[in-house]
Each structure stands twice: as C-alpha cells, then as structure tokens.
C-alpha positions as CSV (number, residue, x, y, z in Angstrom):
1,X,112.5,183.4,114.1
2,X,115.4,183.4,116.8
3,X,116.9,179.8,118.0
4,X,116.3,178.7,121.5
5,X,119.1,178.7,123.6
6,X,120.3,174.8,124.3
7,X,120.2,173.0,127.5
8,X,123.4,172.2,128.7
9,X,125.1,169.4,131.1
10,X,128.0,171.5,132.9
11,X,129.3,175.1,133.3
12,X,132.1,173.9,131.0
13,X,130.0,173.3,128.0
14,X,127.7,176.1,128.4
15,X,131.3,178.0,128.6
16,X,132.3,176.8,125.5
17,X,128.8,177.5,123.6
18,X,128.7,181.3,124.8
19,X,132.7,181.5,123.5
20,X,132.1,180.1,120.2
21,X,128.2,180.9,119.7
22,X,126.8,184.2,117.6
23,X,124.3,184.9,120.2
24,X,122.3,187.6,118.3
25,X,121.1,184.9,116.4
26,X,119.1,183.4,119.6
27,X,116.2,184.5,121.2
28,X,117.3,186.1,124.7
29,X,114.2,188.0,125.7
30,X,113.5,185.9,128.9
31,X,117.2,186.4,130.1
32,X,116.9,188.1,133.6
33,X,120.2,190.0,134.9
34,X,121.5,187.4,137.9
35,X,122.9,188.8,140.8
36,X,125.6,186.8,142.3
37,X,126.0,186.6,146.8
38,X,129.2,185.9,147.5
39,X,129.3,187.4,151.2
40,X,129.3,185.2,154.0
41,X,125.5,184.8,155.5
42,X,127.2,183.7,158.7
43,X,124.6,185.5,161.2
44,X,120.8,184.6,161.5
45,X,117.5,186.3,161.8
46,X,114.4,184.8,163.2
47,X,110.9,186.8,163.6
48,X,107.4,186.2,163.6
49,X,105.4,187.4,161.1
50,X,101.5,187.1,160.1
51,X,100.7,184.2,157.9
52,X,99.2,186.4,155.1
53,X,102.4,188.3,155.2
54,X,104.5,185.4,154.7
55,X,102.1,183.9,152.4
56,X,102.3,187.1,150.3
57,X,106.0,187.2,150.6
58,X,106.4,183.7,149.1
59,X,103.8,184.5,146.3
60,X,105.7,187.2,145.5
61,X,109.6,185.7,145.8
62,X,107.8,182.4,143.6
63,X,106.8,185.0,140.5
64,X,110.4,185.7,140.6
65,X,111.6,182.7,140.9
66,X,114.0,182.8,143.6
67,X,113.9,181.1,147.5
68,X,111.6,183.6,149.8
69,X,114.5,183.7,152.1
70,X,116.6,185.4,149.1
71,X,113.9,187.8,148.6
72,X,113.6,189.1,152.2
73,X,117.3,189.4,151.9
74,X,117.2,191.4,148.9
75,X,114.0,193.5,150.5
76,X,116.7,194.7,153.7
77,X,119.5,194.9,151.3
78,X,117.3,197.6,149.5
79,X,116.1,199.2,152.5
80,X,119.6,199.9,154.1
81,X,120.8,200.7,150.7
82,X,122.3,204.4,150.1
83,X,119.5,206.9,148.5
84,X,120.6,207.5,144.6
C-alpha cells in the first residue's frame, strides 16, 4: 500500500517535501495535469444563454472541479485551437 500525500501549510513546505520526498513511494493516481493561465483576461464577454445550458455547463465544469467560467474559457480556447 502507497502513502497519502500530506497536507501542507505553504508553497514553501510543499516545495521542500517534493525536493526531498521519494515520490514513487506515494499513491499519485488522483493527480490531474494542472494547467497554469498566466495571460491577462483583461476583456469581457457577456451572453445569454438557456438555463439548462448553463445548468449543464456548471454540472459539467463541477465534475472537474474547476469555476464554470474557467471551463467556458477552456471550451473557446479549444474551439479556436489549431487542428492537430
């Protein structure tokens, strides 16, 4: 059985677990890749939507755990995104 990963008080001690940690011998399966925004959100959209749209759209940005806003954002991102 892997260890839990501790809770921690400040970026400064979870920075100085990760450096001095063996982290294979914790259990990171529920680790998600994060995705840091560091672009200005300087300009602002408002629109009018259906209820069960936006209802579905929260649902959806809750199972992820992130702010619905964020998920909309990440919903244009991906559909102005370059084809791969």
């Amino acid at each position: 059985m892997k260890k839990k990963i501790p809770s921690f008080a400040s970026d400064e001690e979870a920075e100085r677990f990760v450096e001095t940690a063996d982290l294979t011998e914790y259990d990171l399966s529920q680790f998600r890749p994060a995705k840091f925004e560091f672009a200005r959100k300087d300009a602002r959209v408002n629109m009018r939507v259906p209820a069960p749209l936006l209802d579905a759209v929260k649902a959806r940005a809750a199972a992820r755990g992130i702010p619905y806003q964020r998920f909309i954002r990440e919903a244009l991102e991906s559909a102005v995104a370059p084809q791969k």
